[in-house]
KEKE-3310 file (N, C-alpha, C; in steps of 0.2 Angstrom, whole numbers, plus 5000, padded with zeros to 4 digits):
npx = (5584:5571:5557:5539:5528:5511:5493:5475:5461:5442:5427:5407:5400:5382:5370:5356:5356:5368:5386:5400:5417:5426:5443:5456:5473:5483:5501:5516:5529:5537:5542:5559:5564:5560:5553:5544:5526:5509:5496:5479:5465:5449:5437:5421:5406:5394:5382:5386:5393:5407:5409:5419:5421:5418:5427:5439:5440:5442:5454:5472:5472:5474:5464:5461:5449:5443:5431:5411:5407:5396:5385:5372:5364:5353:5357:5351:5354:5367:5383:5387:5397:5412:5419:5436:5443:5457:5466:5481:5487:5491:5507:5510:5517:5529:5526:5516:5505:5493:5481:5466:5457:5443:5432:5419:5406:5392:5377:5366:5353:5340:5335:5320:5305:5292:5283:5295:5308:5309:5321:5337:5353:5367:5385:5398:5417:5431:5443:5460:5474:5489:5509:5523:5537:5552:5560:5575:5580:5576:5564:5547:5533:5513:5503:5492:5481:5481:5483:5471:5466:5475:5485:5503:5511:5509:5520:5533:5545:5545:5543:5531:5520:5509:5496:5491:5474:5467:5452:5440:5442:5429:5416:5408:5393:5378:5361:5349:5336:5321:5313:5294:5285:5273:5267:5268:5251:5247:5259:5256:5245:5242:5254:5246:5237:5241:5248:5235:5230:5240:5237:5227:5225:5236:5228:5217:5225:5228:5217:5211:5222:5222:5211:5211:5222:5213:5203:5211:5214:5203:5198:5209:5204)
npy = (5507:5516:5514:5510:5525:5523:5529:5524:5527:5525:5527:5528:5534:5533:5529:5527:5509:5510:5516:5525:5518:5528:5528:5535:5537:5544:5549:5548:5546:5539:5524:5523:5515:5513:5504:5501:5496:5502:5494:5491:5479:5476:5466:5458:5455:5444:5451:5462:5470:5475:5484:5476:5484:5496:5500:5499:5513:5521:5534:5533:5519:5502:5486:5470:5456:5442:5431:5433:5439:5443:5454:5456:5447:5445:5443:5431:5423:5422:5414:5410:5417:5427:5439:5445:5458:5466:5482:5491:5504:5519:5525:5538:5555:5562:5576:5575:5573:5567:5556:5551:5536:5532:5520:5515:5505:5491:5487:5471:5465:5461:5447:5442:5444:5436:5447:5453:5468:5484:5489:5480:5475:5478:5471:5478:5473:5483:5491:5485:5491:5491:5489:5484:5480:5476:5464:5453:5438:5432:5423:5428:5428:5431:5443:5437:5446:5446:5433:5423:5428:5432:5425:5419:5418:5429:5441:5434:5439:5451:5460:5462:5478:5481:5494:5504:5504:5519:5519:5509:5491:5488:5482:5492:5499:5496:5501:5490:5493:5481:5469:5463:5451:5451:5462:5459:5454:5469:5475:5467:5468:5484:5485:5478:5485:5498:5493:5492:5502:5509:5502:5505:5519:5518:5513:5524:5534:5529:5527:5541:5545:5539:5542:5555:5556:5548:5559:5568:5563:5562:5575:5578:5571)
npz = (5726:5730:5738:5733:5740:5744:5743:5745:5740:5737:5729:5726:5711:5708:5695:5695:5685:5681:5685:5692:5696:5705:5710:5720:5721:5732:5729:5737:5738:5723:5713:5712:5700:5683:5677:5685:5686:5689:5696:5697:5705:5702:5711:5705:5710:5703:5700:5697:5680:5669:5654:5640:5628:5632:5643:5634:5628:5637:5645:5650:5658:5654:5651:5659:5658:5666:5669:5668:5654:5646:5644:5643:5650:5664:5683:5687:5676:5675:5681:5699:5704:5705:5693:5689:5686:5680:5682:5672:5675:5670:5671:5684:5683:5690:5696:5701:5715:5717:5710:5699:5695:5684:5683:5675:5678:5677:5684:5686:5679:5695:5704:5702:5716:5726:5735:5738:5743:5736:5732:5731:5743:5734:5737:5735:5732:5738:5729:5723:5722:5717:5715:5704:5703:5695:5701:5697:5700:5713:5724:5722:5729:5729:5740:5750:5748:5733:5728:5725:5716:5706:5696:5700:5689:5681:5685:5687:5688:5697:5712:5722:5728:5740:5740:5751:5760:5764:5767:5779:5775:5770:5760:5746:5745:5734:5729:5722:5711:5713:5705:5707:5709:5712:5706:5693:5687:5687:5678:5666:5662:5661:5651:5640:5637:5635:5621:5615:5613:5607:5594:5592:5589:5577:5569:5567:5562:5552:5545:5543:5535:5522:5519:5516:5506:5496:5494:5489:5477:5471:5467:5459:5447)
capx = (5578:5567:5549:5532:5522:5505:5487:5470:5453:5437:5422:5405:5395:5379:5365:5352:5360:5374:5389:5408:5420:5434:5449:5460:5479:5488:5507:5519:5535:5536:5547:5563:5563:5556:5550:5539:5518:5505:5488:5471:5461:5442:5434:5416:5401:5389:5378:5392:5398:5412:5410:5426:5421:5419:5433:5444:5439:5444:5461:5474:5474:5469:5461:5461:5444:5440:5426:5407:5410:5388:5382:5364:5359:5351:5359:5350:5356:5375:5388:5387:5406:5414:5423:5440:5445:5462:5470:5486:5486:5496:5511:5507:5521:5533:5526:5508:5506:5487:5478:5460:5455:5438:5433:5413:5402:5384:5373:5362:5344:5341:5332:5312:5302:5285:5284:5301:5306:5311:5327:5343:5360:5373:5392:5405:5424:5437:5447:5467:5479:5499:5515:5525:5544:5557:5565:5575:5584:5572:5557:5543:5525:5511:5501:5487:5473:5481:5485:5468:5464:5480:5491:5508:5514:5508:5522:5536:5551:5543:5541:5523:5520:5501:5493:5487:5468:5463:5445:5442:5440:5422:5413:5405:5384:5374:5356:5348:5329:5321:5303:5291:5281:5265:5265:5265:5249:5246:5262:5255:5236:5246:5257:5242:5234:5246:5247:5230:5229:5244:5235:5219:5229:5238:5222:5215:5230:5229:5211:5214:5228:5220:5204:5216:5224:5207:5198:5216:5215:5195:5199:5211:5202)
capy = (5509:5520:5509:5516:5523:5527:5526:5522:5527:5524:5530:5526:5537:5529:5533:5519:5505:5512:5517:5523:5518:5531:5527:5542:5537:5548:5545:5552:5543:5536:5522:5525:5512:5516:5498:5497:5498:5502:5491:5492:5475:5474:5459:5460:5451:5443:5456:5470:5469:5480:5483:5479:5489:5503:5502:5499:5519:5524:5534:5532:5512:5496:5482:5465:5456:5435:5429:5433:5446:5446:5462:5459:5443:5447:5440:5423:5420:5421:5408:5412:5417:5433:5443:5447:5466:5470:5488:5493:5511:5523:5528:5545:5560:5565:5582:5573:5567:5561:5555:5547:5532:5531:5514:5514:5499:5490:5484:5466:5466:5457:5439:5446:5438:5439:5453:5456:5475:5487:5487:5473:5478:5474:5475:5478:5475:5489:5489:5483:5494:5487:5490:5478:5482:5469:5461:5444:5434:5432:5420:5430:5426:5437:5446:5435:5449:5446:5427:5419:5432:5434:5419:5419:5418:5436:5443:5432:5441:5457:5463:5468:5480:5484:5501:5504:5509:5524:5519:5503:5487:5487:5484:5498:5496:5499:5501:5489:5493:5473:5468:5462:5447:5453:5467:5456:5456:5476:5474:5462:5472:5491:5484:5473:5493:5501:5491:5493:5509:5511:5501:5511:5525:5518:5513:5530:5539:5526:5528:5546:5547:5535:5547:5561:5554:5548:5563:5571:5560:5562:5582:5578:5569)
capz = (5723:5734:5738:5733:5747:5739:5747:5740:5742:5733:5732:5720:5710:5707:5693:5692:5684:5681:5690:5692:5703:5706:5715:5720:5724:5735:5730:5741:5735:5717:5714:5705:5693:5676:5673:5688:5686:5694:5695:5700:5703:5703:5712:5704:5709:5699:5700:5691:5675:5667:5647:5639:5623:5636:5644:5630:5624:5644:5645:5659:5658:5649:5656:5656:5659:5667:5670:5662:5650:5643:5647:5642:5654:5671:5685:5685:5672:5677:5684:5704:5704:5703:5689:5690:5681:5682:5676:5669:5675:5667:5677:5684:5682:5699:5697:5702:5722:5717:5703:5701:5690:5684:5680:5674:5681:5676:5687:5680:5684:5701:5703:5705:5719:5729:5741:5737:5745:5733:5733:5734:5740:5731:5740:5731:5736:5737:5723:5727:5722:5721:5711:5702:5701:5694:5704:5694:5704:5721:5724:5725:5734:5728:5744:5749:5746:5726:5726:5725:5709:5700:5694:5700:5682:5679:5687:5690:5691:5701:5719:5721:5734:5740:5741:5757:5758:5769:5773:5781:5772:5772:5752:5745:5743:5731:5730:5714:5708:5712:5701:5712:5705:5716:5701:5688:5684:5684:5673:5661:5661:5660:5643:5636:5637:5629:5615:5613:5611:5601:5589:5588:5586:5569:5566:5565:5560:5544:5539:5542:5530:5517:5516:5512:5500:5491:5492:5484:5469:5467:5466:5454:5441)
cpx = (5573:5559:5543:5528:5516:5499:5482:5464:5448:5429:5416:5402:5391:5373:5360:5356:5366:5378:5397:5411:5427:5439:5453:5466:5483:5498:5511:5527:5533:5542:5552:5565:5556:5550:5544:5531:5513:5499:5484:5468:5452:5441:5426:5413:5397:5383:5380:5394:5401:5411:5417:5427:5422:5426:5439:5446:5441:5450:5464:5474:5473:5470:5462:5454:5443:5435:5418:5407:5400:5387:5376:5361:5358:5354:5357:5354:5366:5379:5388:5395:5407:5418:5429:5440:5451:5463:5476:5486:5492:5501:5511:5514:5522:5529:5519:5506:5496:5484:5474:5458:5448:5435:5423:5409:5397:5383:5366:5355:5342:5335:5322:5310:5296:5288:5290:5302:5311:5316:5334:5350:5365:5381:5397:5413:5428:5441:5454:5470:5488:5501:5518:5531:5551:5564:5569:5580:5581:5565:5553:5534:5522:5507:5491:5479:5472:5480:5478:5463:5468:5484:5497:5515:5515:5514:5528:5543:5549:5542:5537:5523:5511:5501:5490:5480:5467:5458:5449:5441:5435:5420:5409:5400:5381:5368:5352:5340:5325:5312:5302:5285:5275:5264:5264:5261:5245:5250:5258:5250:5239:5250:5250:5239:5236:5246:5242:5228:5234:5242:5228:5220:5231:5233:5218:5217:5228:5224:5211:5216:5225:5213:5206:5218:5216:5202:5204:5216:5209:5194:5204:5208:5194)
cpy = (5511:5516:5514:5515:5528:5524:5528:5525:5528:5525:5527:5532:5535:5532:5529:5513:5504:5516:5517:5525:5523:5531:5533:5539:5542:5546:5548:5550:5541:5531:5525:5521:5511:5508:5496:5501:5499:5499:5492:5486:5475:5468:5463:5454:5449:5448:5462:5466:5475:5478:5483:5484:5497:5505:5504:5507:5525:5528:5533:5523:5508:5492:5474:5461:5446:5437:5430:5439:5447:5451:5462:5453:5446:5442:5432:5420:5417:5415:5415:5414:5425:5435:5447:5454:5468:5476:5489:5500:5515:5524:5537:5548:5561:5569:5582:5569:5564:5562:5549:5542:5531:5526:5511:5506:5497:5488:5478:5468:5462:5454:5444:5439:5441:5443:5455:5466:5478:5487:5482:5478:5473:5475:5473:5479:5481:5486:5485:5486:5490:5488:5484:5480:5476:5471:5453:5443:5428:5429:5426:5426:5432:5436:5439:5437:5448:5439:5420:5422:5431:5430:5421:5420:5427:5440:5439:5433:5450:5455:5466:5470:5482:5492:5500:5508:5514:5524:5512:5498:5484:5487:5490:5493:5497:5495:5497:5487:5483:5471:5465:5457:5449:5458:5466:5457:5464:5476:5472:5467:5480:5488:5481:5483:5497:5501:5492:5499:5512:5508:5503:5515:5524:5517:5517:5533:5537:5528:5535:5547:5544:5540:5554:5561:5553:5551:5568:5569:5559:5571:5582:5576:5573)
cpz = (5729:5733:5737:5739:5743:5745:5744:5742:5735:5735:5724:5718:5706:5702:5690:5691:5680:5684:5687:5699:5701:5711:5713:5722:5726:5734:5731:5738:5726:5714:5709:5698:5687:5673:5679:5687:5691:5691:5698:5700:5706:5705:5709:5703:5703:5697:5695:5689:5672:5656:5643:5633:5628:5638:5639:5627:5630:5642:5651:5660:5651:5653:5652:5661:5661:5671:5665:5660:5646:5646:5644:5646:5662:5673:5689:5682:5671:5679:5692:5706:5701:5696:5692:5683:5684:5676:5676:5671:5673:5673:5678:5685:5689:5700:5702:5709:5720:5710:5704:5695:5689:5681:5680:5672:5679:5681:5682:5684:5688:5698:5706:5711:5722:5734:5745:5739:5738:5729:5736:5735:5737:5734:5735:5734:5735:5732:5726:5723:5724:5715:5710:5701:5700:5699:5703:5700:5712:5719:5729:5727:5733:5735:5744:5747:5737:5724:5724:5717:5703:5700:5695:5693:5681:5681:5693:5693:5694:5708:5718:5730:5732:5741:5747:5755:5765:5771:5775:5775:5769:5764:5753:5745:5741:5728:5723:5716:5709:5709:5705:5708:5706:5710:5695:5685:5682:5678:5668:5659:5657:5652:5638:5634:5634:5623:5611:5610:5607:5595:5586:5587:5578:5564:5563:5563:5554:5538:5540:5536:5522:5513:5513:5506:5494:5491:5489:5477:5467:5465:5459:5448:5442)
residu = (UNK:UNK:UNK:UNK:UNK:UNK:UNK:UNK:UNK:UNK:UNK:UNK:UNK:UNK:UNK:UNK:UNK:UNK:UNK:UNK:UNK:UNK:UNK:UNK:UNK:UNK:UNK:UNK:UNK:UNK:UNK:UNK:UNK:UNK:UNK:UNK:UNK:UNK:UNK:UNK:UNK:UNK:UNK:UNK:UNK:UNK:UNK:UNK:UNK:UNK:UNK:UNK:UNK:UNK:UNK:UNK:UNK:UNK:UNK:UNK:UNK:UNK:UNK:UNK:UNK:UNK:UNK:UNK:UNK:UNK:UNK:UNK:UNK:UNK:UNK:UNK:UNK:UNK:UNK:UNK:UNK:UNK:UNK:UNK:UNK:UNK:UNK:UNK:UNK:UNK:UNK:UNK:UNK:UNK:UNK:UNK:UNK:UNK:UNK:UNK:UNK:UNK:UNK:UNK:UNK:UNK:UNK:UNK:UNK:UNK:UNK:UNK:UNK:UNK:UNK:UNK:UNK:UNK:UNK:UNK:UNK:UNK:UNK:UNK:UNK:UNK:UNK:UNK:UNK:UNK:UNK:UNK:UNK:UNK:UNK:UNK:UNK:UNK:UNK:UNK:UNK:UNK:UNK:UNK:UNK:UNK:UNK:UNK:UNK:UNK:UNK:UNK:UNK:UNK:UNK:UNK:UNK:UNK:UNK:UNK:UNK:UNK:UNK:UNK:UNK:UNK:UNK:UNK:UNK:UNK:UNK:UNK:UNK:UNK:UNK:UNK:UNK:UNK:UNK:UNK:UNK:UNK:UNK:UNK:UNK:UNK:UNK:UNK:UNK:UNK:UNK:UNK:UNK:UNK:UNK:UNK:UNK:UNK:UNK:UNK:UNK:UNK:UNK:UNK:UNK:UNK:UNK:UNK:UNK:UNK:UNK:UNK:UNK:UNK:UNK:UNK:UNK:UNK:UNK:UNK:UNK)
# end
């Protein structure tokens, strides 16, 4: 069986508090047994979450998701522990030396503080990339960049090979919006104002509408 050489790179594309990560694999070989996979694993901080309803509707993989799976608490509210995302990625066709995964990201709303600056970065690991090709007979050992993520169970009669990455190993970094307690009260003042005015508004809209109507049914009788 001819081994997979494949290579990885990733990059983010950011828009506010939301974000996708695509990973492009260069595959130069492709193994020749039919039963072997290719995966993708996410390490994701506290800070990112991955929707599994979203993904689920993605093509070209499916996913499997530990760790907190809410998608509506800010990141106080979390367990200070990463989320594990792994993908199943389709196996891609000989005729094809590269193909990109697009695997779409949130960002949680950062912890606010006094004279806090603008923005918090957030690092994000490189994805891992590796193949899983049966091999029954032979104790294997999975790759220590997998072994502290992915249970040895998940793959015990395979030889997993890594994807090598092209950049360096450095997390990606992304920019997340952070509230500023010092702004508090203009906040607080600024909504309380709004409100106000939205209800002088319905308030005049109403007696408006009410004096219409009762000078329509005094025209009628």
């Amino acid at each position: 069986m001819s081994l997979p050489t494949s290579s990885l790179s990733s990059v983010i594309y950011s828009q506010g508090f939301h974000f996708t990560c695509t990973s492009t694999f260069d595959s130069k070989y492709l193994p020749d047994h039919q039963n072997c996979t290719l995966h993708l694993l996410h390490i994701l901080p506290p800070d990112v979450y991955a929707d599994q309803y979203e993904l689920a509707q993605r093509p070209g993989f499916t996913s499997a998701l530990r760790g907190t799976t809410d998608i509506e608490l800010p990141v106080v509210a979390v367990a200070a522990e990463h989320s594990v995302l792994l993908l199943d990625v389709d196996r891609p066709s000989r005729h094809r030396s590269d193909f990109a995964v697009d695997v779409p990201l949130h960002l949680r709303y950062a912890r606010s503080a006094p004279s806090a600056p603008h923005y918090h970065t957030v690092l994000l690991p490189l994805p891992i990339g590796f193949w899983t090709c049966p091999s029954p007979g032979a104790e294997h050992v999975l790759p220590k960049q997998l072994s502290q993520y992915i249970s040895p169970d998940m793959y015990p009669s395979s030889k997993v090979y890594l994807v090598s990455q092209i950049a360096s190993a450095a997390p990606m970094s992304i920019p997340v919006p952070v509230g500023r307690l010092d702004d508090l009260a203009v906040v607080d003042v600024g909504t309380a104002s709004v409100m106000l005015l939205m209800l002088a508004y319905l308030a005049v809209v109403s007696s408006r509408t009410a004096r219409r109507l009762h000078a329509r049914t005094s025209k009628q009788e």
